[in-house]
N, C-alpha and C positions, 0 to 999 in steps of 0.2 A: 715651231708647234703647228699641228696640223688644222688647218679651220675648220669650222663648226660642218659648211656646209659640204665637206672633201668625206671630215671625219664621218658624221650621219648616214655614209651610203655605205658603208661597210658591216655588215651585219651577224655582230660579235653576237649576238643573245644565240646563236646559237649551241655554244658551250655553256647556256643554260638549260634551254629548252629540250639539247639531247643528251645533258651531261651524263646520263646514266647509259648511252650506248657505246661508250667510247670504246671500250673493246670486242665489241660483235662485231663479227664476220659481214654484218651488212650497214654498216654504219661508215659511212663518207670518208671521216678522220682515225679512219683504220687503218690506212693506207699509210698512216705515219711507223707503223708498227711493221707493219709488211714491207712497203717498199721505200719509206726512210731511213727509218733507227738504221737499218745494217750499214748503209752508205756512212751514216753521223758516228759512230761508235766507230765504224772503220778508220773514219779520217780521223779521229778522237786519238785513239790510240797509236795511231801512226804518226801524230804530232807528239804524245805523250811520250814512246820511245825515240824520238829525234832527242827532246827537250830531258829525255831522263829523268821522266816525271813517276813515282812510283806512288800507287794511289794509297798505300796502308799509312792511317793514321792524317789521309790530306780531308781536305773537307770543299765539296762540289756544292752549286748552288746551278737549279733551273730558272731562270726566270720566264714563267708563263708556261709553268709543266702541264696545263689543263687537266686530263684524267693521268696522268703520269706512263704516259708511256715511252716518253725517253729517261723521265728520272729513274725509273725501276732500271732501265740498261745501263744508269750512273751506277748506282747501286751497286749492281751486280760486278762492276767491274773493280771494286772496295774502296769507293768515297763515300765518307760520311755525309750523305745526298740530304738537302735539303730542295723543297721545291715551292715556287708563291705562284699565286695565279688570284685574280681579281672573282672568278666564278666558284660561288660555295657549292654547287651543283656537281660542277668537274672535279672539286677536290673532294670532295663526298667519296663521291667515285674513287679517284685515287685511292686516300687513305684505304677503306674497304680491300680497295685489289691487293694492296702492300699488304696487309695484316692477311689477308689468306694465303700470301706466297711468302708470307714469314721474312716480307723484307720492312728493316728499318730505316724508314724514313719518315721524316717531320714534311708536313704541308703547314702552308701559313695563305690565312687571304693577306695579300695584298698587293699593290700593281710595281710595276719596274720604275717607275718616278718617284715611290716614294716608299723604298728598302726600307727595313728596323733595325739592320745589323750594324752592329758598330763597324766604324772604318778596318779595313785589313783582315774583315774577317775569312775571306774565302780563297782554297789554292787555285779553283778554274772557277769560270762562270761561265754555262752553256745561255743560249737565247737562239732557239733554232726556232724559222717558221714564225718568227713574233715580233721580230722591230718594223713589218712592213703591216702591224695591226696595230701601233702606238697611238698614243694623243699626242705625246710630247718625245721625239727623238732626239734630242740633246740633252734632255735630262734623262734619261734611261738609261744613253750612254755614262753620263756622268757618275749613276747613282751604280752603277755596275763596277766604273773604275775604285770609286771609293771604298765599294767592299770590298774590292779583290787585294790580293796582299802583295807587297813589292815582288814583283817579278813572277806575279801568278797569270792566268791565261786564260783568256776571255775566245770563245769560242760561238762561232756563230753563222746561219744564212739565211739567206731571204732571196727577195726576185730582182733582178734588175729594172728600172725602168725605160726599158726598148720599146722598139715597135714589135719586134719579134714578140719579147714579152707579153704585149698587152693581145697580137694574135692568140698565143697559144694558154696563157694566164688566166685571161677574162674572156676571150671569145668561146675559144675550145670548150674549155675543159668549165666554166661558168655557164653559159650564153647559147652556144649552138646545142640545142635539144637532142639531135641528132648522135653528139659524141659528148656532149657537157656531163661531168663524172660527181663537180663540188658545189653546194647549192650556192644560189645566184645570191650575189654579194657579199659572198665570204672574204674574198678581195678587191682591194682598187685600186684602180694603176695608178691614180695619182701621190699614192703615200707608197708605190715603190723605191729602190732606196740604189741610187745610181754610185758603185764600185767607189768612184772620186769623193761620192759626198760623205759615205763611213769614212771614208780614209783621214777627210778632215775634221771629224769629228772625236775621231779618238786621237788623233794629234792634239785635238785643243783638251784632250782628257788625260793625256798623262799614261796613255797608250801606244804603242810604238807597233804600227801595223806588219805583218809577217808574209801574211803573199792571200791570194784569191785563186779558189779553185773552180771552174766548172762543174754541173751537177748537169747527167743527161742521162738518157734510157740505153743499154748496150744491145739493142735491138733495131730495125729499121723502122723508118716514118711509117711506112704503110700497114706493117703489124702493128703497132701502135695506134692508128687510126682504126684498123680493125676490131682489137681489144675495146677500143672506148665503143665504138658501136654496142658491139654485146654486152658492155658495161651499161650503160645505155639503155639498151633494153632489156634488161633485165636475167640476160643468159649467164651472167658471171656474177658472184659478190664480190663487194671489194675487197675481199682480204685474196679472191680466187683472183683476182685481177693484178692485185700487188703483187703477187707469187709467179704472171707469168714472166716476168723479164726482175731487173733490178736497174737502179740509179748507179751508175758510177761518177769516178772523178775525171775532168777533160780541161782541156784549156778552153772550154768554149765556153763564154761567161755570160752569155747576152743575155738568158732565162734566168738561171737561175745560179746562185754561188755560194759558196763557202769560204769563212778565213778562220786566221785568227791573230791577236794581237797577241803584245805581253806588257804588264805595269810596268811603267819605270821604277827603276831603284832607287 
């Protein structure tokens, strides 16, 4: 569990206080829409046809969908999507955006430590972008295994905790004025979540880890560095900024990663 004074500097009220911009073209955590989701649903689906997962009739679960902009892309790919998130603000938002694009999905408040679903309820569980904002990391994982159903698939990323990481994580992209894109203390390197330490984690849950992917820009450093400038000052929004490059998959894991497990039988 994450201490008082680690947890405190991370500054989750902001999926209160903007919950209602989550999908404007100038809104920070846009950038999940633009230049996440394609990467997450890519790697989604390409584990889904390995595993010969076919969504009709499966039922997906977001844990910490905020305004739902990865649950709508469950959705749409035909699981019966469900999504929780602890902010009534974000899922305001959510539900609203589903009901005008005619998608059916269920929002619930509540956090990833303490699920309402009976045990084996769910064929996947995504948690993208959210176990490096928890209070409690062992029970999150736990409360994910117990929903998920024998030999269902738990899908998931977050940041590593490097040095690299905390350069481009917290400095960059937080911190340096100059090219900083996410407001300051949205993350914090000490509740980053180091490759080995999921890996023991979902072993002690009844999770059988499947591989780790890298997640990087298919652009160069310097354009990159460029973009955030004009990010930065104001030349670009961020949905125009997520749209110049995209996130792929790499063996380079030091930032940022992706996996996935599966339930034991």
């Amino acid at each position: 569990k994450v201490p008082d004074e680690i947890y405190d500097r991370i500054n989750n009220d902001i999926y209160n206080q903007e919950g209602d911009r989550w999908w404007k073209p100038d809104f920070s955590l846009n950038l999940i829409k633009t230049l996440f989701n394609p990467f997450r649903v890519g790697y989604a689906n390409k584990i889904f046809d390995l595993l010969k997962i076919n969504s009709e009739e499966k039922c997906a679960l977001e844990v910490g969908c905020g305004g739902g902009l990865l649950s709508e892309e469950i959705a749409k790919l035909g699981f019966i999507t469900t999504g929780i998130d602890p902010s009534e603000q974000s899922l305001s938002i959510a539900k609203k955006h589903a009901k005008e694009n005619k998608l059916d999905i269920q929002y619930l408040k509540e956090t990833g430590e303490n699920l309402s679903f009976p045990d084996n309820s769910f064929d996947v569980v995504f948690c993208c972008d959210v176990l490096e904002h928890v209070r409690d990391l062992p029970k999150v994982i736990s409360e994910i295994s117990r929903v998920l159903k024998p030999g269902g698939v738990f899908l998931y990323d977050t940041f590593n905790r490097t040095f690299l990481s905390k350069l481009i994580g917290i400095k960059v992209l937080q911190e340096w004025k100059p090219w900083a894109i996410m407001p300051s203390h949205l993350h914090e390197w000490g509740m980053f979540i180091k490759p080995e330490e999921i890996k023991l984690l979902l072993l002690h849950n009844h999770l059988t880890w499947q591989e780790h992917r890298g997640i990087m820009q298919n652009i160069s450093v310097l354009k990159i560095w460029q973009y955030l400038h004009w990010r930065a000052r104001g030349k670009l929004t961020y949905e125009e900024f997520g749209k110049k490059f995209q996130m792929v998959e790499s063996n380079f894991i030091n930032v940022m990663y992706m996996g996935y497990a599966i339930k034991n039988e």
